[in-house]
N, CA and C atoms as an extended XYZ file, in Angstrom:
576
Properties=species:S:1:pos:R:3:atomname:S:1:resname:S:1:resid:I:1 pbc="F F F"
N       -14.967       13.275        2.965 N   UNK     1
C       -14.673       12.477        1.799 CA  UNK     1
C       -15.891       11.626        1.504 C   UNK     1
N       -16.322       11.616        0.102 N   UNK     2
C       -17.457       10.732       -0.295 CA  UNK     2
C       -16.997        9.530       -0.946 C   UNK     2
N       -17.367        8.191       -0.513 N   UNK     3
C       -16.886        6.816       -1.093 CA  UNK     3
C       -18.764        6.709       -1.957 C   UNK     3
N       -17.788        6.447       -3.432 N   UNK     4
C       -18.584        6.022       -4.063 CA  UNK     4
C       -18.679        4.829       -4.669 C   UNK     4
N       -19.789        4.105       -4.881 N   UNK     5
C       -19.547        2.664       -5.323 CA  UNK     5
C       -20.145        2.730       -6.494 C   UNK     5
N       -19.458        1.965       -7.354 N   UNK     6
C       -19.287        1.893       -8.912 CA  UNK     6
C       -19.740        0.125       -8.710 C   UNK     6
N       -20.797        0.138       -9.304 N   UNK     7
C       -21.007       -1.767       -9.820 CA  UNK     7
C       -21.381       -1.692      -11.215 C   UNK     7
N       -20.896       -3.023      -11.759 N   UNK     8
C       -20.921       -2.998      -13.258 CA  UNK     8
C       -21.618       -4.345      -13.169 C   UNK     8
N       -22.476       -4.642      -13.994 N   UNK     9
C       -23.111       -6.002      -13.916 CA  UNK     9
C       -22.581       -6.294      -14.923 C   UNK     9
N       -21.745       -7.787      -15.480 N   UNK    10
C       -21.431       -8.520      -16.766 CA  UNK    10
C       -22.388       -9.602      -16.667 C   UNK    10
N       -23.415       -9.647      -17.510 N   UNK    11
C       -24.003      -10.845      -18.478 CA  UNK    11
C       -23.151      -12.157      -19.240 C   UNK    11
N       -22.012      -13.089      -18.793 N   UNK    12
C       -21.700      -13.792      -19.844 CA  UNK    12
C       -22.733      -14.925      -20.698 C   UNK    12
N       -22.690      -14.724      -21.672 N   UNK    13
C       -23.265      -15.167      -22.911 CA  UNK    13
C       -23.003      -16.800      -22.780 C   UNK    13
N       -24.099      -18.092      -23.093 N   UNK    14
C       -23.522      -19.121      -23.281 CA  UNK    14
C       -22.810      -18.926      -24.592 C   UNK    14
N       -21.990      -19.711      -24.315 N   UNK    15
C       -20.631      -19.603      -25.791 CA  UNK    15
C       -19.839      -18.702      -25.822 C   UNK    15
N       -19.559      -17.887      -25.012 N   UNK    16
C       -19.062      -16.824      -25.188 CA  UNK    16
C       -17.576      -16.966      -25.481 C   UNK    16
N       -16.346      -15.714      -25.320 N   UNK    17
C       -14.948      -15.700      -25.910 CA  UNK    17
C       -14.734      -16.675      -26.879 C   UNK    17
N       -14.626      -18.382      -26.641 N   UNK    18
C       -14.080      -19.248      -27.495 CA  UNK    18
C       -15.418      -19.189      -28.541 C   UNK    18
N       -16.906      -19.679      -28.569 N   UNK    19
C       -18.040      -19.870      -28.768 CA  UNK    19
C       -18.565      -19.036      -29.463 C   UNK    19
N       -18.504      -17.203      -29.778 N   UNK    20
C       -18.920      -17.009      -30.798 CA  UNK    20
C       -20.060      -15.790      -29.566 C   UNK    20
N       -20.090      -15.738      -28.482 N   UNK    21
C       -21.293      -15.215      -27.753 CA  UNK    21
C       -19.782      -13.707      -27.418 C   UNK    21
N       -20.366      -13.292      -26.018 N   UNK    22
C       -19.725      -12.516      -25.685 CA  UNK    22
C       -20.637      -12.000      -24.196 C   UNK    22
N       -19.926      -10.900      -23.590 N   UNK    23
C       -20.100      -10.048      -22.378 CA  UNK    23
C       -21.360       -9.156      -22.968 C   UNK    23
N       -22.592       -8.959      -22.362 N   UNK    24
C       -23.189       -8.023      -22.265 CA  UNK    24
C       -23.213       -7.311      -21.100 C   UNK    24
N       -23.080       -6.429      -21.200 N   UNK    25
C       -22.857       -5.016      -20.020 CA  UNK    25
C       -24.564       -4.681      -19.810 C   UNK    25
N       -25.458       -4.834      -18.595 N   UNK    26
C       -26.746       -4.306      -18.212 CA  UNK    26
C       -26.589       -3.359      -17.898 C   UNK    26
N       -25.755       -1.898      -17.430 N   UNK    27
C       -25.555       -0.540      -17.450 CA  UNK    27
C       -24.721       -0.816      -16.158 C   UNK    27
N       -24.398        0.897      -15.296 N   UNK    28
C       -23.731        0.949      -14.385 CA  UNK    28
C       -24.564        1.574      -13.464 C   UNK    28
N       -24.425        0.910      -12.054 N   UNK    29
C       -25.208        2.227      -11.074 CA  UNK    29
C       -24.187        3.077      -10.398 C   UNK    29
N       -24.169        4.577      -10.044 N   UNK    30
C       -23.657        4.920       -9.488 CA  UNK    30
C       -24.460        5.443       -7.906 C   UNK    30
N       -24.330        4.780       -6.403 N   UNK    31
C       -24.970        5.693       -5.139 CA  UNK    31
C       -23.822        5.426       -4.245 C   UNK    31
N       -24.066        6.415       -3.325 N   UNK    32
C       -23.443        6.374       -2.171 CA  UNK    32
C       -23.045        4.938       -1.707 C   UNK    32
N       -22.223        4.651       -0.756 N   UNK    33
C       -21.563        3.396       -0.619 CA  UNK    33
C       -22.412        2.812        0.295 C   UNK    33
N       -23.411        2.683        0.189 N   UNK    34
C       -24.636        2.102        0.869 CA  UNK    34
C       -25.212        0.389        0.744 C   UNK    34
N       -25.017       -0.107        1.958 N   UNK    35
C       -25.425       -1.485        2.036 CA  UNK    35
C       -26.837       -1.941        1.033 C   UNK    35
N       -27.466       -0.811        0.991 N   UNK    36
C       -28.564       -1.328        0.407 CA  UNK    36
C       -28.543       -0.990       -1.743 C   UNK    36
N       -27.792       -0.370       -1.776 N   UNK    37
C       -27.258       -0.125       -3.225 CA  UNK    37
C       -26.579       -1.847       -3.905 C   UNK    37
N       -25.883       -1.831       -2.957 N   UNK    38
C       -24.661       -2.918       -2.776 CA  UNK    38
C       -26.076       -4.031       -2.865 C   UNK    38
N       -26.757       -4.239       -2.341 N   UNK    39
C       -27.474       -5.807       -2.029 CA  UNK    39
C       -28.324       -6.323       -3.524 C   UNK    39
N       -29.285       -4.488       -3.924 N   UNK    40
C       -29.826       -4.407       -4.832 CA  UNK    40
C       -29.032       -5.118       -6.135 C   UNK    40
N       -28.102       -4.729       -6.188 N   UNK    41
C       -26.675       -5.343       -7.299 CA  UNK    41
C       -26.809       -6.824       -7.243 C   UNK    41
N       -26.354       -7.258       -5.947 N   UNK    42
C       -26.401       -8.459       -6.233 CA  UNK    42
C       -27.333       -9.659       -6.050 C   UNK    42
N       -28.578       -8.877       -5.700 N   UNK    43
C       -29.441       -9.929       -5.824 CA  UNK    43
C       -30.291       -9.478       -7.788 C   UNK    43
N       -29.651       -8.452       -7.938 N   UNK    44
C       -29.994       -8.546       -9.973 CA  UNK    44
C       -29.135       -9.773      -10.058 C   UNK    44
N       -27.341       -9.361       -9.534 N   UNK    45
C       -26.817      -10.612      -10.307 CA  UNK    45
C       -27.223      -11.941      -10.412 C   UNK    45
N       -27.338      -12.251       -8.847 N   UNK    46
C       -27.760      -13.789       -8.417 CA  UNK    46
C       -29.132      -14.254       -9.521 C   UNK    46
N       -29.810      -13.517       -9.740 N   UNK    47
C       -31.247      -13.635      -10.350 CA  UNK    47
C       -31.175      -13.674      -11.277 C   UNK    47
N       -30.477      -13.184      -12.166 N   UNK    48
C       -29.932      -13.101      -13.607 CA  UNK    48
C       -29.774      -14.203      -14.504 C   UNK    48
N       -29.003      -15.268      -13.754 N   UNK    49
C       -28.587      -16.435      -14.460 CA  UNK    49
C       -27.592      -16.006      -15.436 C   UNK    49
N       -27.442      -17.842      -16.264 N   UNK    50
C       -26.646      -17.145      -17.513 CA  UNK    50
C       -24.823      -17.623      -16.970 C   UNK    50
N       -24.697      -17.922      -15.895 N   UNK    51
C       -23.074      -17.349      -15.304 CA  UNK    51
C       -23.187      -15.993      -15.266 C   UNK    51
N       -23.841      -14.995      -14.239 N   UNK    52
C       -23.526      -13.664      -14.072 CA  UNK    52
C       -22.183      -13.715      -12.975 C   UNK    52
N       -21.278      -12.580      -13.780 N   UNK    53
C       -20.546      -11.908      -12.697 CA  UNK    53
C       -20.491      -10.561      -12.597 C   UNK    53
N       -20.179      -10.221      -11.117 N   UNK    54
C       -20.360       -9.534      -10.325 CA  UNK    54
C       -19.161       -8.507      -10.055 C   UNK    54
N       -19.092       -7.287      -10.809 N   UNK    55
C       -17.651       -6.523      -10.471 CA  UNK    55
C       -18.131       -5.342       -9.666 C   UNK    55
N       -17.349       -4.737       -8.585 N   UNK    56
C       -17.502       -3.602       -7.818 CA  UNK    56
C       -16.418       -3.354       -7.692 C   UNK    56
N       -16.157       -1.468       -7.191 N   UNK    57
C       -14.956       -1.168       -7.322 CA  UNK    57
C       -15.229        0.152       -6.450 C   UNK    57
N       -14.908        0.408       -5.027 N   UNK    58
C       -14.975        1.342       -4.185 CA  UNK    58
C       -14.086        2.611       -4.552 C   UNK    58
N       -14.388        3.496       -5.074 N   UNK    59
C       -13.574        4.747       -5.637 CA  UNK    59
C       -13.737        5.970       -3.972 C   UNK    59
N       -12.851        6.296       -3.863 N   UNK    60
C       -12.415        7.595       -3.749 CA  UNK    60
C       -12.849        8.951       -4.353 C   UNK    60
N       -14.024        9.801       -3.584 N   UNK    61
C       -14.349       10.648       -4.229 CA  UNK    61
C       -14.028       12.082       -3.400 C   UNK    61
N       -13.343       13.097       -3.835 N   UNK    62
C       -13.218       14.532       -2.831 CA  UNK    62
C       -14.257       15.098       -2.523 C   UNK    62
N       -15.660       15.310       -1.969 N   UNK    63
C       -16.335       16.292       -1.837 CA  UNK    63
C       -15.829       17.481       -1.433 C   UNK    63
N       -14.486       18.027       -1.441 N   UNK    64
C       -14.000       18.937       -1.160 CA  UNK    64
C       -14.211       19.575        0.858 C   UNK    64
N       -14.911       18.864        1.774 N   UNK    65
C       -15.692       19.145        2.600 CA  UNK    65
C       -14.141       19.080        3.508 C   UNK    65
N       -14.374       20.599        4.320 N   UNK    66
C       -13.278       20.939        4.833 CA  UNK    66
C       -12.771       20.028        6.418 C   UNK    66
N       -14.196       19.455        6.485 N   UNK    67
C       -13.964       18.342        7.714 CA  UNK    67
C       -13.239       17.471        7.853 C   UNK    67
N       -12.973       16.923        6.041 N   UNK    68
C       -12.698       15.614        5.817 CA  UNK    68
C       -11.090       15.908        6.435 C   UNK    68
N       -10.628       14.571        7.078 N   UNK    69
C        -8.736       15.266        7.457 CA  UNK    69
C        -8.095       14.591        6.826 C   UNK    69
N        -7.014       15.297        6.186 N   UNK    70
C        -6.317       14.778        5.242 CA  UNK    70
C        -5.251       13.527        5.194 C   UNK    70
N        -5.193       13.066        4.236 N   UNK    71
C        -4.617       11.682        4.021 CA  UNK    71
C        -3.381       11.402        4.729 C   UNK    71
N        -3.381       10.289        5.380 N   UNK    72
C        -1.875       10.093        5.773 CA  UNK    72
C        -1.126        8.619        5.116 C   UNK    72
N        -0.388        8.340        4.555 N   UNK    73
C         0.297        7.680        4.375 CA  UNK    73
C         0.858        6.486        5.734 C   UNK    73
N         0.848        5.303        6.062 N   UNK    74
C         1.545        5.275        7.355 CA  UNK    74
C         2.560        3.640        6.873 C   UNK    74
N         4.033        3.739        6.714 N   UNK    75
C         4.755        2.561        6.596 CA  UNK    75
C         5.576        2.270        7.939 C   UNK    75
N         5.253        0.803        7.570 N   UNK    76
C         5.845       -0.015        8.664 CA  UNK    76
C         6.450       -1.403        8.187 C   UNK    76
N         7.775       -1.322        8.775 N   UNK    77
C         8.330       -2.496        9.158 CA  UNK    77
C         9.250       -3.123       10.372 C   UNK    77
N        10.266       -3.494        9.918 N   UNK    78
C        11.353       -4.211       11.385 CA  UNK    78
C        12.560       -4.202       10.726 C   UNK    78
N        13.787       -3.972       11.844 N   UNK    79
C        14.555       -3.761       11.215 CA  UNK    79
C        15.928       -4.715       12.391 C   UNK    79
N        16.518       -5.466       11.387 N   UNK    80
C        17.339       -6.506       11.918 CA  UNK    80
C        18.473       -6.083       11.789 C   UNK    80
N        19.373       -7.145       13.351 N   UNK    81
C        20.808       -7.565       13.026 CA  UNK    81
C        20.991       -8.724       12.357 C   UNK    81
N        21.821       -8.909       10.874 N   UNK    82
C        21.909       -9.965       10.462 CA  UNK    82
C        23.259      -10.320       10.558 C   UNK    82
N        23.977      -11.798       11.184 N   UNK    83
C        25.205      -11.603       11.280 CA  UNK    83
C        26.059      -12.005        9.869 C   UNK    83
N        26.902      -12.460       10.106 N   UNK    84
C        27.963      -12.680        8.850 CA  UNK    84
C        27.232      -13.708        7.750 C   UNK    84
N        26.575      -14.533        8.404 N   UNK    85
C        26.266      -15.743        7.266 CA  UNK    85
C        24.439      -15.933        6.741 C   UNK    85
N        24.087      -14.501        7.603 N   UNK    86
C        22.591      -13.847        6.657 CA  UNK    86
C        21.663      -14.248        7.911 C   UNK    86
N        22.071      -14.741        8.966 N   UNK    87
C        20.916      -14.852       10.213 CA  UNK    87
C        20.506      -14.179       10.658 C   UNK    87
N        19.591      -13.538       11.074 N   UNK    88
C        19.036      -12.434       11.641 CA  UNK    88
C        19.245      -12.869       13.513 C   UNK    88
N        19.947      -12.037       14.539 N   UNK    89
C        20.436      -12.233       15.289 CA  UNK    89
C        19.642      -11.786       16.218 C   UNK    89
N        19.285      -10.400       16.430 N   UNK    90
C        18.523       -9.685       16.622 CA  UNK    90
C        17.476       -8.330       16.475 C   UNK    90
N        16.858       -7.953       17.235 N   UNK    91
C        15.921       -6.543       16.202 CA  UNK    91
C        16.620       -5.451       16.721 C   UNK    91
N        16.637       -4.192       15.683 N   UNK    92
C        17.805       -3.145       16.047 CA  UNK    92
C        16.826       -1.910       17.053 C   UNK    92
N        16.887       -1.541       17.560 N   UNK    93
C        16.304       -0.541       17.976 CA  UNK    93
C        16.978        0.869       17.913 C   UNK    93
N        16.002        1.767       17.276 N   UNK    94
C        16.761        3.413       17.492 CA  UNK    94
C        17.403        3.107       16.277 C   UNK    94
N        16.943        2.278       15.051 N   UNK    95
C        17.537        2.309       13.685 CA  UNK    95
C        16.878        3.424       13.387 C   UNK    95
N        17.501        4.331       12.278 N   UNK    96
C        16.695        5.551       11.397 CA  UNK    96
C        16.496        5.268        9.674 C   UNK    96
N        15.009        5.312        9.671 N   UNK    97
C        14.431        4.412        8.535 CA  UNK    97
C        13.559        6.257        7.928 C   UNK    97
N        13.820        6.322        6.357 N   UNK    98
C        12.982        7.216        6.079 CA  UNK    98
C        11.776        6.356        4.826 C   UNK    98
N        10.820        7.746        4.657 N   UNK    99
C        10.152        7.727        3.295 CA  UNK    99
C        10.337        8.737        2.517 C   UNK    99
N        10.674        8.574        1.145 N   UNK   100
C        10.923        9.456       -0.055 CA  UNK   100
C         9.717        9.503       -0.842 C   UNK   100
N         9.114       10.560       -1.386 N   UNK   101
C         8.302       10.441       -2.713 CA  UNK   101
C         8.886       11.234       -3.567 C   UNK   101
N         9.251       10.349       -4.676 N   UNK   102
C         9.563       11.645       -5.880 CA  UNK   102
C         8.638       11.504       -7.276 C   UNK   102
N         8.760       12.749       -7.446 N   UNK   103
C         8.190       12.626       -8.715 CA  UNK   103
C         9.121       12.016      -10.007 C   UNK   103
N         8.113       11.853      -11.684 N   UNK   104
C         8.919       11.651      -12.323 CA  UNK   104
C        10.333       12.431      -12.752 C   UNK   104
N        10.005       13.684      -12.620 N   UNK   105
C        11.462       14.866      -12.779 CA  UNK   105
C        12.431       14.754      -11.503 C   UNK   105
N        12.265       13.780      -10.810 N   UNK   106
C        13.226       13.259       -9.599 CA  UNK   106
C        13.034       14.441       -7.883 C   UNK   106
N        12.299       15.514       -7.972 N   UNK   107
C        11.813       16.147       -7.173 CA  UNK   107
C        11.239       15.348       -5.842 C   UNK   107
N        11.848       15.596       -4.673 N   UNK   108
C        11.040       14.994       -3.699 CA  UNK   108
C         9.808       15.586       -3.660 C   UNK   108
N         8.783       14.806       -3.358 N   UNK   109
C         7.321       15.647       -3.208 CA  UNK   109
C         6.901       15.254       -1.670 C   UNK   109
N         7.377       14.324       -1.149 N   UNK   110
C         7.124       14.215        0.387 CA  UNK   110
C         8.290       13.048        0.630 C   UNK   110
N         8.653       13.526        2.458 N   UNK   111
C         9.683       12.970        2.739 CA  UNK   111
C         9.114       12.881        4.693 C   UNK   111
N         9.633       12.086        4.961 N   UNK   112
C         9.274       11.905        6.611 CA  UNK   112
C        10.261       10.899        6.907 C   UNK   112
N        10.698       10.448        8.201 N   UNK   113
C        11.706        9.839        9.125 CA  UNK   113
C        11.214        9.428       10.219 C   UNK   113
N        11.631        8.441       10.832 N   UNK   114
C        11.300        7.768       11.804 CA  UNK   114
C        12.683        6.830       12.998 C   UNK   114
N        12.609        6.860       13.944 N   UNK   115
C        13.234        5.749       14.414 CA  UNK   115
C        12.443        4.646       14.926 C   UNK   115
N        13.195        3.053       14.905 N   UNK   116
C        12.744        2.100       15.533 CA  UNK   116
C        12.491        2.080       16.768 C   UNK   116
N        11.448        1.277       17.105 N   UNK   117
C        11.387        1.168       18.752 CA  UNK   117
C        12.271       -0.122       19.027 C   UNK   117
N        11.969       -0.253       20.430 N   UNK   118
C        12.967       -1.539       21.289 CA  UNK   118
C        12.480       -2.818       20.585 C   UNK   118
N        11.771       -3.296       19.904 N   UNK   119
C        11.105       -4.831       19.125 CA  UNK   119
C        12.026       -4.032       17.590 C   UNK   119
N        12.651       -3.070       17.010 N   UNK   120
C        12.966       -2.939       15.938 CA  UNK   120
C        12.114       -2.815       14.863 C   UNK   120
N        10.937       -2.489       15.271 N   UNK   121
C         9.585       -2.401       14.389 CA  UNK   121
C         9.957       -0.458       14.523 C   UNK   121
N         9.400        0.161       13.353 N   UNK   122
C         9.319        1.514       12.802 CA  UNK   122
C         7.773        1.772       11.839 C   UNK   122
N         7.340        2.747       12.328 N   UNK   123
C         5.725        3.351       11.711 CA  UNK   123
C         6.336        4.671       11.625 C   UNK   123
N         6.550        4.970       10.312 N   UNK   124
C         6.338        5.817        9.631 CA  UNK   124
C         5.001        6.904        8.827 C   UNK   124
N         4.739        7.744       10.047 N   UNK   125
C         3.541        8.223        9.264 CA  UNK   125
C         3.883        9.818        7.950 C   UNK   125
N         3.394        9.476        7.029 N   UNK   126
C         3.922       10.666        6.171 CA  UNK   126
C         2.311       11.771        5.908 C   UNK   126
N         2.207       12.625        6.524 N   UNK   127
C         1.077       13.134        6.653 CA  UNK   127
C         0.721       14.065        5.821 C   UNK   127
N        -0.722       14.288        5.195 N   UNK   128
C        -0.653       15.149        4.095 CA  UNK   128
C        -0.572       14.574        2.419 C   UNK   128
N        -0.255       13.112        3.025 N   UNK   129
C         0.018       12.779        1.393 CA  UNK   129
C        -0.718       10.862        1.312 C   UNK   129
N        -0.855       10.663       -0.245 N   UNK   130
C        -1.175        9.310       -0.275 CA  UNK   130
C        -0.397        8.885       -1.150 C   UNK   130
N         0.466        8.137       -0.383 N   UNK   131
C         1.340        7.572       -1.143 CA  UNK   131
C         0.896        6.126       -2.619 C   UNK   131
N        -0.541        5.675       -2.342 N   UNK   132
C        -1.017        4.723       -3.324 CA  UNK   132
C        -1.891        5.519       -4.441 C   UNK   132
N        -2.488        6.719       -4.317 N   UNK   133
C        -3.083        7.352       -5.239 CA  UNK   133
C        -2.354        8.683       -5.930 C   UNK   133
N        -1.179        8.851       -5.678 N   UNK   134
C        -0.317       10.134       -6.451 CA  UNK   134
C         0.266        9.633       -7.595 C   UNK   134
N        -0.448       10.350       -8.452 N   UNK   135
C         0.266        9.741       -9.954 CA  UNK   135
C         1.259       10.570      -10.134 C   UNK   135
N         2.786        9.872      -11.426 N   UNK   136
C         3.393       10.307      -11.540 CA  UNK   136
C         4.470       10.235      -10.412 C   UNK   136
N         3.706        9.597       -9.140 N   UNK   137
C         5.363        9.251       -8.057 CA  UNK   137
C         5.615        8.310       -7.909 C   UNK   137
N         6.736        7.851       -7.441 N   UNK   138
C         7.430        6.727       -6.164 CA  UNK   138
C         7.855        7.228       -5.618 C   UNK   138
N         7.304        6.076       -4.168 N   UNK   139
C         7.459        6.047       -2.992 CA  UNK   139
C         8.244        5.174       -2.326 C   UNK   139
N         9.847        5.261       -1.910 N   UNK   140
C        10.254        3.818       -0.826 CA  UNK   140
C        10.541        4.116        0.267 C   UNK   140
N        10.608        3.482        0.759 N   UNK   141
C        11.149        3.537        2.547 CA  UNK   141
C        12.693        2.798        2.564 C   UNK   141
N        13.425        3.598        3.229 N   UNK   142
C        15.370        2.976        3.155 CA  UNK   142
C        16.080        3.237        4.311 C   UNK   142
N        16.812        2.279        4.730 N   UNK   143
C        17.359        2.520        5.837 CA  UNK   143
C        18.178        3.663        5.754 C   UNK   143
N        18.450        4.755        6.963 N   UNK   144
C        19.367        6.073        6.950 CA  UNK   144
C        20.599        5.228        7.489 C   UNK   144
N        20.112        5.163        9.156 N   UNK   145
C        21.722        5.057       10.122 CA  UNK   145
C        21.306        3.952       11.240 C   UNK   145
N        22.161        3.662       11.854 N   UNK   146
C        21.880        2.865       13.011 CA  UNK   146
C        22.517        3.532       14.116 C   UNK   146
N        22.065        3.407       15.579 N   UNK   147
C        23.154        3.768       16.546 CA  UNK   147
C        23.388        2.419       16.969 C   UNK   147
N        23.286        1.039       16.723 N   UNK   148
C        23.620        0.354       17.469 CA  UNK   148
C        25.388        0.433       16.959 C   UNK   148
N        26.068        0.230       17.809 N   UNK   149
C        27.570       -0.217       17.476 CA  UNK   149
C        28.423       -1.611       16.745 C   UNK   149
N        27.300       -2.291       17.296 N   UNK   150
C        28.199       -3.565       17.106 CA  UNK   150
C        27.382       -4.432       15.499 C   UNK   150
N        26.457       -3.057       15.205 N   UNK   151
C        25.546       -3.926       14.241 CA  UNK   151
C        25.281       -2.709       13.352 C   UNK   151
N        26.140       -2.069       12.134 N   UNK   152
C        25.855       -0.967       11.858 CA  UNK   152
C        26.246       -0.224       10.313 C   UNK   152
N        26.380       -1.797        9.569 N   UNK   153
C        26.657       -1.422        8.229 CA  UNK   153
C        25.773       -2.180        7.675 C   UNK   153
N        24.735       -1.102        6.786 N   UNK   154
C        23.303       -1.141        5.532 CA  UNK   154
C        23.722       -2.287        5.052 C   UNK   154
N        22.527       -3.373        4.834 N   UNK   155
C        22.493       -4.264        3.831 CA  UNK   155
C        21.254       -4.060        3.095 C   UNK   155
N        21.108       -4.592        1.903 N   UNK   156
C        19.973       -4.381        0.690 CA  UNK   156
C        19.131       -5.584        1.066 C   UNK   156
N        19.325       -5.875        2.527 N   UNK   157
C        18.049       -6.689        2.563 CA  UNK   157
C        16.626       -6.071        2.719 C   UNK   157
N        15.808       -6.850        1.910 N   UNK   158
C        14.479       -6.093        1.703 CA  UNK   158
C        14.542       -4.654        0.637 C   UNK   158
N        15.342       -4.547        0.522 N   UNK   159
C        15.996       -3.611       -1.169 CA  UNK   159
C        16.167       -2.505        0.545 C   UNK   159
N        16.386       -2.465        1.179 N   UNK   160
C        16.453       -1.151        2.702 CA  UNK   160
C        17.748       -0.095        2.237 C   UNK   160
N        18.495       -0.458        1.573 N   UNK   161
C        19.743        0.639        0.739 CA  UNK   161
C        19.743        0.986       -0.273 C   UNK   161
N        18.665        0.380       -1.338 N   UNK   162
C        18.732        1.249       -2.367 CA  UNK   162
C        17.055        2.390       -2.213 C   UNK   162
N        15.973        1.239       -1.329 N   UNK   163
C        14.664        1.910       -1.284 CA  UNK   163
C        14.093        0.721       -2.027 C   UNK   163
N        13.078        0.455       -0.480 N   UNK   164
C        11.864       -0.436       -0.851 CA  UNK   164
C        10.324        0.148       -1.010 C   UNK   164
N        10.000       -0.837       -2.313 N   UNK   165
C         8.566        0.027       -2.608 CA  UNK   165
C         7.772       -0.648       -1.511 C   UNK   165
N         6.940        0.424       -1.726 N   UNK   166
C         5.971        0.330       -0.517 CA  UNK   166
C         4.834       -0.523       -1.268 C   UNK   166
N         4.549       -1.565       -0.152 N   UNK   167
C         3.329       -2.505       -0.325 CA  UNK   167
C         1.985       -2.088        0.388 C   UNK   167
N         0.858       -1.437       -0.265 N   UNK   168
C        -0.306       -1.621        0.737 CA  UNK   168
C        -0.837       -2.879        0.762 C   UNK   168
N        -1.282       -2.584        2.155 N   UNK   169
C        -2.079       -3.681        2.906 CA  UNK   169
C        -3.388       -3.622        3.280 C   UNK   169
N        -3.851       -2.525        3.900 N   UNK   170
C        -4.846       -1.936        4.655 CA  UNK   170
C        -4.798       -0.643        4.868 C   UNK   170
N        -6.104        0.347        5.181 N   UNK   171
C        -6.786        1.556        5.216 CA  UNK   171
C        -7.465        1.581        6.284 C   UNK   171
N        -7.649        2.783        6.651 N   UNK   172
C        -8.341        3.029        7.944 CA  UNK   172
C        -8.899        4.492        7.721 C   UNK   172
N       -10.071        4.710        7.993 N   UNK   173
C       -10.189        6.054        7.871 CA  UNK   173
C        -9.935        6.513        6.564 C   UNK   173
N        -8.401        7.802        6.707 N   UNK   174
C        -7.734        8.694        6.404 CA  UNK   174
C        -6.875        7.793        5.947 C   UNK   174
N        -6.270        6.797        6.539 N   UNK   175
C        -4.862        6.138        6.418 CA  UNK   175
C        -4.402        5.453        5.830 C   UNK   175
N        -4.074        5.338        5.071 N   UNK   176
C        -3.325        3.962        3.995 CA  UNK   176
C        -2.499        3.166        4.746 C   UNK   176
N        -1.925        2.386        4.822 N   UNK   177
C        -1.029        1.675        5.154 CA  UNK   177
C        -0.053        0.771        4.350 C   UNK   177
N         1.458        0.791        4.471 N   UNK   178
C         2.086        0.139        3.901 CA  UNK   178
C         3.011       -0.749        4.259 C   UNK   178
N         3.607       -1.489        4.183 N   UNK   179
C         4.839       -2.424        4.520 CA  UNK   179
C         5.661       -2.793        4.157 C   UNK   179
N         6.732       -2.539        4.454 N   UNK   180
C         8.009       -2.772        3.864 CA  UNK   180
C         9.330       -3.552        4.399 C   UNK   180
N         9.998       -4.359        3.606 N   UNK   181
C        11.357       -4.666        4.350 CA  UNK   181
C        10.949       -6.419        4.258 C   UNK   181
N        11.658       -7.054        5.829 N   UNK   182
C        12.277       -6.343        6.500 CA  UNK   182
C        13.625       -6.065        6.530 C   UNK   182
N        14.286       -5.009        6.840 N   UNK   183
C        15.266       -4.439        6.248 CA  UNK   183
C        16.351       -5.024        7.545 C   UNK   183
N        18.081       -4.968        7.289 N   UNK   184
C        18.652       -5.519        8.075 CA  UNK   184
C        20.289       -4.419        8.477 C   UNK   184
N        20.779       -4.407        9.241 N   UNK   185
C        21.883       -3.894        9.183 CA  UNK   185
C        22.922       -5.263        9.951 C   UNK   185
N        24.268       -5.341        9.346 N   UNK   186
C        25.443       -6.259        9.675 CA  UNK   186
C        27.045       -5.361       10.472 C   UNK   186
N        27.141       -6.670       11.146 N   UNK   187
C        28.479       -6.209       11.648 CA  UNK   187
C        29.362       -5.887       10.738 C   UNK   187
N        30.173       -4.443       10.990 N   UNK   188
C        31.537       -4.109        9.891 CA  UNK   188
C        32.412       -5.316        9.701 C   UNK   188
N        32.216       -5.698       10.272 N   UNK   189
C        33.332       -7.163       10.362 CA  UNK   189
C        33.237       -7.948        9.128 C   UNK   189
N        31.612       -7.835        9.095 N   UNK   190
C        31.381       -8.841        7.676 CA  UNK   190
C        32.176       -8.260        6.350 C   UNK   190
N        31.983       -9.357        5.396 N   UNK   191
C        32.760       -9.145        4.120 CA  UNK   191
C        31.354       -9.295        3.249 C   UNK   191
N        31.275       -8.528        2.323 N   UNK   192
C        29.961       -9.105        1.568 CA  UNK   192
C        30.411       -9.658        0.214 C   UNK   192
């Protein structure tokens, strides 16, 4: 995969928007995502004067290169006992939490499952896919089932029953990362 860096230099104008001036654009560079591309940029800006600002924007490029390994998606959250009056009591473990992607015609286009560990935390990796750059989908993560017994009817905390959108946070590599929730399950006992 080739990361390309896109910098745009803006010129603001004294007087500008309210004043009668405006944005001049000095062109765009396009190189490799290289420290020294990157420095060149901003020591034009710094030097420039004027109020220069400074926009960059790290794109995503395919070189098609069969090395590169393909994208994984990876969501994570925790998943609680909340008791009758919305306290979170304890973390569920061996809850079953999925991810859906559908397209706009309602088609799943990727789907993966997970259970919680003993802290009630769940990493969901959905492999093969990026869940922040597929146009045309959504993506949530929703609670399935619980085995705990005494703690085991879905609540919409963290939207976990109807499907929570996924928040990125951080990238690694290949990996996106997302976060969601945190989602809760209640004793049958409760009344909602």
């Amino acid at each position: 995969m080739t990361l390309v860096l896109v910098v745009e230099i803006v010129l603001k104008v004294p007087g500008g928007e309210n004043g009668g001036g405006g944005n001049c654009n000095t062109g765009r560079k396009n190189s490799d995502a290289s420290q020294a591309a990157l420095q060149s940029a901003l020591d034009y800006a710094c030097s420039s004067g004027g109020g220069t600002a400074l926009r960059a924007m790290l794109l995503s490029g395919n070189d098609e290169n069969e090395n590169d390994p393909p994208p994984v998606s990876v969501v994570e959250g925790i998943v609680y006992c909340q008791d009758c009056q919305g306290h979170w009591t304890k973390k569920i473990s061996d809850a079953l939490v999925s991810v859906v992607c559908k397209d706009k015609a309602g088609l799943i286009t990727a789907y993966a499952m997970d259970n919680s560990d003993d802290s009630g935390y769940f990493q969901i990796k959905v492999p093969n896919y990026d869940c922040l750059h597929q146009e045309n989908t959504t993506c949530v993560a929703q609670l399935v089932t619980t085995s705990d017994e005494t703690c085991n009817k879905m609540t919409n905390e963290g939207d976990g029953a109807q499907g929570a959108k996924l928040r990125p946070f951080t990238s690694y590599y290949n990996e996106m990362f997302f976060r969601v929730g945190p989602f809760a399950f209640t004793p049958y006992t409760c009344n909602e």
